[in-house]
N, C-alpha and C positions, 0 to 999 in steps of 0.2 A: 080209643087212643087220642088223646090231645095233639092239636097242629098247634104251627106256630103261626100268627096271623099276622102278626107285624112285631117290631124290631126295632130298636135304636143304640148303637155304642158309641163314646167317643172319652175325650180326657179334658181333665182341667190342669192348668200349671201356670203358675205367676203372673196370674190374672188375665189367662185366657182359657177360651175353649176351645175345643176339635169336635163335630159331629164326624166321624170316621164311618159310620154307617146306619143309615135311617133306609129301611125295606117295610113293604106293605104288601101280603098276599095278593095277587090281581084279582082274586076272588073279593078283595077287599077296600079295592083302591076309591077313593068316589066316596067316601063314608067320613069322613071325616081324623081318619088315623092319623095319616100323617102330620097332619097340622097341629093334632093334641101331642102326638109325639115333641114336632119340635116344640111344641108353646113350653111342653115340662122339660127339654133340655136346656131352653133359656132358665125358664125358673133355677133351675137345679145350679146355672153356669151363675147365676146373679146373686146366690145361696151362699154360693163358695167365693164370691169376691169379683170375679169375671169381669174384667167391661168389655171385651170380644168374644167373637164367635166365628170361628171360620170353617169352612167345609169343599169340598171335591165335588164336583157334578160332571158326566160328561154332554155333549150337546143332544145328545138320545135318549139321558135318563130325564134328572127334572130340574133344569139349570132357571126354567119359569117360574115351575112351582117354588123354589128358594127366592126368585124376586116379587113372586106375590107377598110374600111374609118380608120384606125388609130387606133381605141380601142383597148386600151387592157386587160385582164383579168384579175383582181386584186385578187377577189376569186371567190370560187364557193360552193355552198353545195351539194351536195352530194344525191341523193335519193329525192330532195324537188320540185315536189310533186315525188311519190313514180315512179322510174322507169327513172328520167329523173334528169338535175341539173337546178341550178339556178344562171346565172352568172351575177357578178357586173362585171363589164368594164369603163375603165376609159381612158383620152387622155389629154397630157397635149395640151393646147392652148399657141401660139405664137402670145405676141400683137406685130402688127409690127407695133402702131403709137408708139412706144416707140422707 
């Protein structure tokens, strides 16, 4: 039976994009997935016209990992869920067939 080992969905619209959700098996984490994941959502966002990217982290999952690759931190609330934040992050995208 086939697992799922890692994951990415999100949307494009009027020249942006949403990562809504990028997941990596913890059997899998440390390999390099998630990074090819995002490098091909940017491509795919730059495809379709994009010059943004934005996405959801909270302070537990991988609000680092998103600033290693470029994002950056637009806002955050504060205590949501209780004890921890919740950050938007954002990157602009370079089409360079233009």
């Amino acid at each position: 039976m086939a697992r799922t080992s890692a994951g990415i969905a999100g949307w494009t619209w009027a020249g942006a994009s949403e990562i809504r959700t990028l997941w990596v098996h913890a059997e899998h984490r440390g390999r390099g997935y998630g990074h090819r994941l995002l490098a091909m959502a940017e491509q795919e966002a730059v495809a379709r016209g994009c010059t943004l990217i934005s996405l959801a982290s909270y302070s537990f999952q991988a609000p680092e990992f998103y600033q290693r690759h470029g994002y950056e931190i637009g806002w955050y609330l504060q205590d949501f869920p209780p004890g921890h934040r919740n950050y938007y992050l954002f990157k602009r995208l370079v089409n360079t067939a233009n």
